[in-house]
N, C-alpha and C positions, 0 to 999 in steps of 0.2 A: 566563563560559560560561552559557548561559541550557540550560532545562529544560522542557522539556512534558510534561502527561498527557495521553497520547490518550484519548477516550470508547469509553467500550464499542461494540464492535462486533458485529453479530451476525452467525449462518453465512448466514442469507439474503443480508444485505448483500454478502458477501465472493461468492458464488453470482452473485451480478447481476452483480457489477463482473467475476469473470471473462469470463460469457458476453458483456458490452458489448465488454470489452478485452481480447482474445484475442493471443496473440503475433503478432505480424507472420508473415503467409506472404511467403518471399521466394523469390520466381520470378525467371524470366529476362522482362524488360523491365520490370519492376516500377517504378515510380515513386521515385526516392530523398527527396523530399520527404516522400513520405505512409507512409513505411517510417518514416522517422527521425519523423515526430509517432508515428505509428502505437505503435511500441517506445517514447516518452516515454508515452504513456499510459500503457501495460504496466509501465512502472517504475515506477510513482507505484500501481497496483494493486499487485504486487510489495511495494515498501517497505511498505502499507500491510499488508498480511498478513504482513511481518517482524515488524513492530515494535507487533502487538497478538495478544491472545491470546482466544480464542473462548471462553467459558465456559457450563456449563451450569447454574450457576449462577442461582436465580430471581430472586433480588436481585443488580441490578450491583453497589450497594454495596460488597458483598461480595465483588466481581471486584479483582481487582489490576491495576493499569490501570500500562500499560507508559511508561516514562520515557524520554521521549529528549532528546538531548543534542547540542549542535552548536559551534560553534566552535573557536576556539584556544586552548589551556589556557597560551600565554605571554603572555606583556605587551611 
C-alpha cells in the first residue's frame, strides 16, 4: 500500500477551483459527454478538499498535511 502527503493548500486555491468547477447543471437536452467530463472535474475538486485541510496557520510546516492511501491491503 503506498502513501502520499498532500501539500498545503490554501482557501484561495480551494475558491478558484470551485468557481472553475462548478457542479454540472443538468437540464433537459444537456449534452452527456460534457455532463460526465464536466462532474469528473468536480470530483477531483471534491476529493481535493476531502482529503486536505485549510489552516490558518502562518507556517505550513507547522500544518499537518493529510495522508492518503490507496490500494489493496492483500497480497
Amino acid at each position: 500500500m503506498q502513501s502520499y502527503r498532500l501539500p498545503p493548500v490554501s482557501k484561495e486555491f480551494l475558491e478558484i477551483l470551485d468557481k472553475a468547477f462548478e457542479h454540472p447543471d443538468v437540464v433537459p437536452g444537456a449534452d452527456r459527454d460534457t455532463l460526465m467530463f464536466n462532474a469528473g472535474c468536480r470530483h477531483v475538486v471534491d476529493w481535493i478538499k476531502k482529503h486536505t485541510s485549510v489552516s490558518t496557520i502562518a507556517n505550513p510546516v507547522q500544518q499537518q498535511l493529510a495522508e492518503v492511501r490507496y490500494g489493496s491491503t492483500s497480497n
